[in-house]
LUMSE-22336 format. One line per 8 residues: their letters; for each residue y, z negated, x of C-alpha. Coordinates in steps of 0.5 Angstrom, whole numbers, plus 2048, in hexadecimal, padded with zeros to 3 digits. Layout:
// LUMSE-22336
a> Y/Z/X  ...
END
This chain:
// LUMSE-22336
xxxxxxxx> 84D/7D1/7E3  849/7CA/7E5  845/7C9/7DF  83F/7C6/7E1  83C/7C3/7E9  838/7CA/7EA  840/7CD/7EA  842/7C8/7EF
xxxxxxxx> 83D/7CA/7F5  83E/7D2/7F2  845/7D1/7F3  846/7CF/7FA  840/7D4/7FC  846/7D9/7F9  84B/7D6/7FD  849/7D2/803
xxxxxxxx> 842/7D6/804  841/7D4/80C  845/7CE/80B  83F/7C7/80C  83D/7C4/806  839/7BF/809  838/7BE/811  832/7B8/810
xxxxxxxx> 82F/7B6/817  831/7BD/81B  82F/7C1/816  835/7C5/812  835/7C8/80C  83A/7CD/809  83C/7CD/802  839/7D4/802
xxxxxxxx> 833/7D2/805  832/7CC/800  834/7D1/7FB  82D/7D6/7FC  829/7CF/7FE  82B/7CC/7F6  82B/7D3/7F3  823/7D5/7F7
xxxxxxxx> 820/7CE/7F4  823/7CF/7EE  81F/7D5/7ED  818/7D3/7F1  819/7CD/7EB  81B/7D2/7E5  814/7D7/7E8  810/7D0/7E7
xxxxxxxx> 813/7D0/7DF  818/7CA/7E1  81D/7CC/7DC  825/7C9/7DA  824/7C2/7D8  81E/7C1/7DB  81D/7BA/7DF  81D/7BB/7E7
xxxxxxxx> 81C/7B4/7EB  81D/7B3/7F2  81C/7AE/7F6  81E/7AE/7FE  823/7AA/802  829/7AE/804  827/7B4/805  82A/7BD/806
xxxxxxxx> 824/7BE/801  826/7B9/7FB  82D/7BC/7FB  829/7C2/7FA  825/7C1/7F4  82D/7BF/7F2  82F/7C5/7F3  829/7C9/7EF
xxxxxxxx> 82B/7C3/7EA  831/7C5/7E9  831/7CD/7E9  82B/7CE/7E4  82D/7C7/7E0  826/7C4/7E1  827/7BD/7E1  827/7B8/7E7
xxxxxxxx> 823/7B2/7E6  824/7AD/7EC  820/7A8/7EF  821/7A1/7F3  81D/7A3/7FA  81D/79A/7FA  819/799/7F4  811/797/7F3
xxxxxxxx> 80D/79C/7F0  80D/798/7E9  814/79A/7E9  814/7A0/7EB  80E/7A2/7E6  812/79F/7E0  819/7A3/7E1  814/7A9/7E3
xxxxxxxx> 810/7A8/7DC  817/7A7/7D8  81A/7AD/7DA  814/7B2/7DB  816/7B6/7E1  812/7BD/7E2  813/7BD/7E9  813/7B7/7EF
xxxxxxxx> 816/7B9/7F5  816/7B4/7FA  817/7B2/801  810/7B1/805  810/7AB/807  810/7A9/7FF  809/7AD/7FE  806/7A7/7FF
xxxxxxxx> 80A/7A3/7FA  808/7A9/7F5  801/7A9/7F6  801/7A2/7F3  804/7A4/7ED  801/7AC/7EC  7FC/7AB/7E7  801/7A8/7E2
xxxxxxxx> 805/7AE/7E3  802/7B3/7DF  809/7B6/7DD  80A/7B8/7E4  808/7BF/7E5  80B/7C1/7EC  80B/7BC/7F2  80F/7BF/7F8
xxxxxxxx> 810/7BB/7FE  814/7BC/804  816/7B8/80C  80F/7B7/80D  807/7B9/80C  806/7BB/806  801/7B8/801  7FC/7BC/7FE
xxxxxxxx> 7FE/7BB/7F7  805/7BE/7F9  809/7C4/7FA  80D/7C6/801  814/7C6/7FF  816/7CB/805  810/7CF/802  813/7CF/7FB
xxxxxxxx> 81A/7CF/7FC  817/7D7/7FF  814/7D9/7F8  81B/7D8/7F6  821/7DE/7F5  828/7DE/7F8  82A/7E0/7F1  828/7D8/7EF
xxxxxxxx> 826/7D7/7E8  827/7DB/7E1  82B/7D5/7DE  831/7D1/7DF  833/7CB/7DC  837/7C8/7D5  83C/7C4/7D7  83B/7BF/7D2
xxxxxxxx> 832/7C0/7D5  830/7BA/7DA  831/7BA/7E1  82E/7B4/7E2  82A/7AE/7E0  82B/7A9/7E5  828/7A2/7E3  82B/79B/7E3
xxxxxxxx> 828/795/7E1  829/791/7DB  829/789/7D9  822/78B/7D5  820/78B/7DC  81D/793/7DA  822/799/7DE  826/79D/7D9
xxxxxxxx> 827/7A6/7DB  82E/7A6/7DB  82F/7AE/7D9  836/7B1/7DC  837/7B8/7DA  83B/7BD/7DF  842/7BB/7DB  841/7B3/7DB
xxxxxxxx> 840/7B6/7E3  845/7BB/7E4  84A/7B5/7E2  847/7B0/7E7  849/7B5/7EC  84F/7B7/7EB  850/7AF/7EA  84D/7AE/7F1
xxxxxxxx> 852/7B4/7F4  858/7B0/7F0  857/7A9/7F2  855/7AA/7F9  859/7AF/7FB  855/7B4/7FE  857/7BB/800  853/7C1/803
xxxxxxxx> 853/7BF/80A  851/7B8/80A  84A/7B6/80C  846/7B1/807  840/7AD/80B  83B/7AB/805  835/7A6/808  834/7A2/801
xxxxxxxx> 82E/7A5/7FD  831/7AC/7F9  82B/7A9/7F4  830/7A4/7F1  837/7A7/7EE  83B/7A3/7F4  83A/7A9/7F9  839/7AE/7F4
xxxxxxxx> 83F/7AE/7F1  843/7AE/7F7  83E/7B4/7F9  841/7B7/7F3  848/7B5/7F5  848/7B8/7FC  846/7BF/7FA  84A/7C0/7F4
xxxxxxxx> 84F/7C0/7F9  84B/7C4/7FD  84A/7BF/804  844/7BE/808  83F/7B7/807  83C/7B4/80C  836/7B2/80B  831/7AD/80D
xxxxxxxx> 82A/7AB/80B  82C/7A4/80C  82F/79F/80E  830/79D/815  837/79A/818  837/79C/81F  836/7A3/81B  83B/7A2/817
xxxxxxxx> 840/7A2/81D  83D/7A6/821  83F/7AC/81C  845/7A9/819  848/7AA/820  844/7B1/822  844/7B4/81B  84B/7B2/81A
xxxxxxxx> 84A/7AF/813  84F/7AE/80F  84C/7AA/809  846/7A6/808  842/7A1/803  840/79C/804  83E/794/800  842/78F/804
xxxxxxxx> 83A/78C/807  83B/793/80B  842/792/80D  841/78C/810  83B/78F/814  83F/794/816  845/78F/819  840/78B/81C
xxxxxxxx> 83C/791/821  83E/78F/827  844/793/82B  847/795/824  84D/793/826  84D/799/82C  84A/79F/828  84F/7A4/824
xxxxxxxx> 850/7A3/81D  857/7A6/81D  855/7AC/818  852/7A8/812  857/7A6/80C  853/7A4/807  84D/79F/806  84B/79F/7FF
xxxxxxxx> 846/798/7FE  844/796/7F6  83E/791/7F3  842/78B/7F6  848/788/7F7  84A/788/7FF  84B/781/802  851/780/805
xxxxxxxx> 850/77F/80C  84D/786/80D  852/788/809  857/786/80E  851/788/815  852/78F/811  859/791/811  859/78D/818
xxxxxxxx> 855/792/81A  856/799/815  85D/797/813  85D/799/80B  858/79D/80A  854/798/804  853/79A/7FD  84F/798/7F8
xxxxxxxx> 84C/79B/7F1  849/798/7EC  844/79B/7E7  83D/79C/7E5  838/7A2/7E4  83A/7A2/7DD  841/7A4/7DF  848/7A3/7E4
xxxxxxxx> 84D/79D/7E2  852/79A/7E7  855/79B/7EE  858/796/7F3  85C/79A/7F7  85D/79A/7FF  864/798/7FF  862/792/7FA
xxxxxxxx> 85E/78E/7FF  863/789/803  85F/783/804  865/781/808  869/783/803  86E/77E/7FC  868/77A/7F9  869/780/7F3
xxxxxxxx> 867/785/7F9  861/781/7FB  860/77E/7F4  85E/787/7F3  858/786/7F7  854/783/7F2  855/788/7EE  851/78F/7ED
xxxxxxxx> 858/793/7EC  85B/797/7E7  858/79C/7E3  857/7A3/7E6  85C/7A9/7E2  859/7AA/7DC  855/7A4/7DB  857/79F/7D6
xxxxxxxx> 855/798/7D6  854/793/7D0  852/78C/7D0  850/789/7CA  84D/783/7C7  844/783/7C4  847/786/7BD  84B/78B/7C1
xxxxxxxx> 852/788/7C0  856/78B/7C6  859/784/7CA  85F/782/7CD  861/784/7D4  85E/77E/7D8  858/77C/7D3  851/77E/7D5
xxxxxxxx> 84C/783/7D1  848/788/7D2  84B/78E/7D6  84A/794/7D2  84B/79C/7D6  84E/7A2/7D3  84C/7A8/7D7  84B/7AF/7D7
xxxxxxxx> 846/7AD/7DD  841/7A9/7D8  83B/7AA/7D7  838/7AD/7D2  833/7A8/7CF  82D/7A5/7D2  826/7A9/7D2  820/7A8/7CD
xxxxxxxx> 825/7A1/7CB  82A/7A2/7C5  82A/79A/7C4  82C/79A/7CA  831/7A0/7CA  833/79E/7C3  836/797/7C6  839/79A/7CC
xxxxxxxx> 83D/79F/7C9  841/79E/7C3  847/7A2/7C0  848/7A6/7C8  848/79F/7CB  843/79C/7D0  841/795/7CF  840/793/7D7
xxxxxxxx> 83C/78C/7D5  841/789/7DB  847/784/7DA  84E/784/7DC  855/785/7DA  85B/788/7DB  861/785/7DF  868/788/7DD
xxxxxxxx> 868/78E/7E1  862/790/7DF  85C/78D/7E5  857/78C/7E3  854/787/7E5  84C/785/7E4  849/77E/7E2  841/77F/7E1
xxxxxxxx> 83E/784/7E3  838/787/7DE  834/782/7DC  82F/780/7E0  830/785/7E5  832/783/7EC  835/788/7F1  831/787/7F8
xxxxxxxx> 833/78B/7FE  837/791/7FA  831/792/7F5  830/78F/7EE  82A/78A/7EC  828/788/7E5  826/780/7E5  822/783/7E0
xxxxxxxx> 81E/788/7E3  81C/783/7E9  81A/77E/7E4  815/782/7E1  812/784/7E8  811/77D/7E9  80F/77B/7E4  808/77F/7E4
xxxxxxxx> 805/77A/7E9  801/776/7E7  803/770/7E8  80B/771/7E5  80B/76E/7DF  813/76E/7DE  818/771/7E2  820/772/7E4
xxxxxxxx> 823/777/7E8  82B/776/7EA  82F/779/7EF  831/775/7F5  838/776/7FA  837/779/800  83D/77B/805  839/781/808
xxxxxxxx> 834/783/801  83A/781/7FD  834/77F/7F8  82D/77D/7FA  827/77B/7F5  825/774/7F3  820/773/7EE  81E/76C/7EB
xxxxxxxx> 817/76C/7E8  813/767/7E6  80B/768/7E7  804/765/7E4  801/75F/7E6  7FC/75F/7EB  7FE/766/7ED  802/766/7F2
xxxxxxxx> 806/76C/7F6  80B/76D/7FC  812/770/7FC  80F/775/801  809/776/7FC  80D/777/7F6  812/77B/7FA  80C/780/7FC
xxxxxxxx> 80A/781/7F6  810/783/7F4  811/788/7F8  80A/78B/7F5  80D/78C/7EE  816/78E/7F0  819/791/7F5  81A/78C/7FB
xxxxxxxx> 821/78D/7FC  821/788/7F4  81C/783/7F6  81F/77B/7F6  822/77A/7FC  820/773/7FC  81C/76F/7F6  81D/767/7F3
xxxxxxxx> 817/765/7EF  818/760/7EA  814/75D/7E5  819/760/7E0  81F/764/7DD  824/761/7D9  825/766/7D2  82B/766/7CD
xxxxxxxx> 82A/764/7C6  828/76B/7C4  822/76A/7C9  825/76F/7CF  825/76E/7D6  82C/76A/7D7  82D/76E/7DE  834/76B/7DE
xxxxxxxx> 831/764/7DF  82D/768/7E4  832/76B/7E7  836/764/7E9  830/761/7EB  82C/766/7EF  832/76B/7F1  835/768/7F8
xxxxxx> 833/76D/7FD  831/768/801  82C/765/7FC  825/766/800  81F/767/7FC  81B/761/7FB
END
């Protein structure tokens, strides 16, 4: 019985021990294989005195190795606490001193990023290093693997202990540790395996970031099943193809910014994609004119779901994307689908009235996928999670067959090239230099991004500063990827009369995306 994600990987080692798990680059990896790497880490770490529950953070692109300090997760019930290889040292070292980690495993080409932030790590009592030179203040990962058993780790997982902490920004502009525990993610694989359909034989190609739960999910989705993951250390398009035609893949994943990079290799017209069934894209809606290229050029092969690291929610499923279709056919592609078996949906109003079919209010989720709560953060987990329901902060409604269909997003967030961004977070960055007295950050309309950044600020008399400037010290204090896209000074920001920024004001009169920064 699968009770937990460590029986997931014991399970197709029983059954499919010489069938691959991973194929990454040219290299294969069995499900037999995968399972003595998983088991040989988990008992150099249990060795080291790493216990069940104990924090593990990896920070690494898309790598053999990261799905193998999953797997030493998985099996021993340590608890995989991921990181976002795009964020600045300030961010990394608060989600590090939040959640605690007693060992760092990372890809070497972050050591340099680390080193700028080490001495606040205290906590962190094993540094381990791999893809490249080691530095003298960590271990060799190959070198400790070796130290480890075939037999694995003494100890196995709860299903109701965590899996993962996976962090999510929030509008306080401070990321929240999503805990998922081996049952919230044992759902979500057999949701993913539902939803998209995914049989023993399909092939999964997998680029986005198996940090963020988009990839991991469908990783977990595929191996439920017991089929093979692709995977690739990052994105690039002509690669993209290039392996879709020789792996015969058969599913892959990607956000719409992807899918229109991949149309637009020269020649695509001429490869064979014939074995691909199914592109799963997410985190922003699919214009309609790429829609249209796609299933010109696929057929019908788009699906799109829609959820959060906090849990799974609605799909819209391939047959339901007709953009040639009655208006109430193509009227469904502004939706984000139905829900998934076992999902319930409600919107309700702020006193939390349950609204007509229609009537827009925050979407709340009830889901054997949820979380179960947020790391060392009860307020936060308190208002998420009332009576079995999760307030996803997002507002939309419900039409008579049940679409969901969004209105806003969270507050403040804005969804740039698949990734989310907190206006919040990017207003506290630029705010630290010295010549901002005020300032606003609203997303901005862009047919490739979906969404870039714009901020408006206002600064000190007499000191004055560039957009490039401005932009560059942004870059000093938050991931690049969240830096303003463009910047409009102005001498001031209007207020609602509670004294807040009235960003709806700002929206109108700074949002078109064809505003240039003064």
């Amino acid at each position: 019985m699968i009770e937990t994600v460590g029986d997931i990987l014991r399970n197709n080692a029983y059954k499919f021990p010489d069938e691959l798990a991973y194929s990454y680059h040219g290299k294969l990896v069995t499900y037999a294989q995968m399972l003595e790497r998983g088991d040989r880490l988990a008992s150099a770490l249990w060795k080291r005195g790493i216990r069940r529950q104990d924090r593990i953070s990896i920070l690494s692109q898309n790598t053999i190795e990261f799905m193998e300090c999953y797997a030493a997760c998985e099996l021993a019930g340590f608890i995989a606490a991921t990181l976002n290889w795009r964020l600045a040292p300030p961010e990394l070292a608060y989600i590090l001193f939040d959640s605690s980690p007693r060992v760092l495993i990372f890809e070497a080409q972050y050591a340099e990023t680390i080193e700028k932030i080490r001495e606040q790590l205290e906590f962190v009592e094993l540094f381990i290093c791999f893809g490249g030179p080691v530095p003298s203040w960590a271990e060799d990962y190959e070198t400790f693997v070796s130290t480890g058993d075939k037999d694995g780790a003494p100890t196995r997982p709860l299903p109701d202990e965590i899996m993962h902490l996976i962090y999510t920004s929030g509008t306080t502009g401070r990321p929240k540790g999503v805990m998922r525990t081996h049952r919230a993610e044992i759902a979500i694989a057999i949701l993913m395996a539902t939803e998209l359909g995914l049989i023993v034989s399909d092939r999964l190609q997998l680029m986005m970031p198996i940090f963020h739960v988009g990839a991991r999910f469908l990783q977990l989705g595929m191996h439920i099943r017991g089929g093979t993951v692709i995977l690739h250390h990052a994105f690039d398009p002509v690669e993209i193809i290039d392996t879709i035609e020789r792996e015969r893949v058969t599913m892959t994943h990607m956000a719409p910014t992807m899918i229109q990079s991949v149309l637009n290799v020269p020649g695509v017209e001429e490869r064979d994609l014939t074995s691909l069934h199914t592109i799963c894209y997410s985190a922003a809606p699919m214009p309609v004119p790429l829609l249209k290229r796609g299933l010109k050029l696929l057929g019908p092969v788009f699906l799109q779901l829609y959820g959060m690291t906090e849990g799974g929610g609605t799909t819209l499923h391939k047959r339901q994307h007709k953009p040639d279709g009655t208006p109430e056919e193509v009227k469904l592609l502004g939706s984000i689908g139905q829900a998934a078996p076992n999902v319930d949906i409600r919107i309700v109003d702020d006193e939390g009235v349950e609204l007509p079919v229609g009537q827009p209010g925050e979407i709340l989720t009830r889901t054997a996928t949820h979380m179960a709560g947020y790391w060392n953060n009860s307020p936060a987990t308190i208002s998420a999670l009332k009576d079995g329901w999760y307030y996803t902060g997002d507002v939309g409604y419900i039409d008579e067959n049940g679409f969901l269909y969004l209105v806003d997003r969270k507050k403040d967030m804005i969804v740039s090239g698949g990734e989310n961004i907190y206006s919040r977070e990017v207003e506290e960055a630029i705010v630290t230099h010295p010549a901002v007295v005020d300032v606003a950050v609203i997303g901005v309309k862009d047919d490739y991004w979906g969404e870039t950044v714009r901020a408006i600020c206002v600064l000190k008399e007499d000191e004055p500063v560039t957009e490039a400037e401005l932009i560059d010290h942004t870059k000093t204090q938050i991931a690049s990827y969240k830096k303003p896209k463009s910047i409009v000074f102005v001498d001031d920001l209007p207020k609602l009369p509670s004294g807040k920024i009235n960003k709806v004001a700002l929206r109108k009169d700074y949002g078109a995306a064809c505003e240039k920064a003064d």
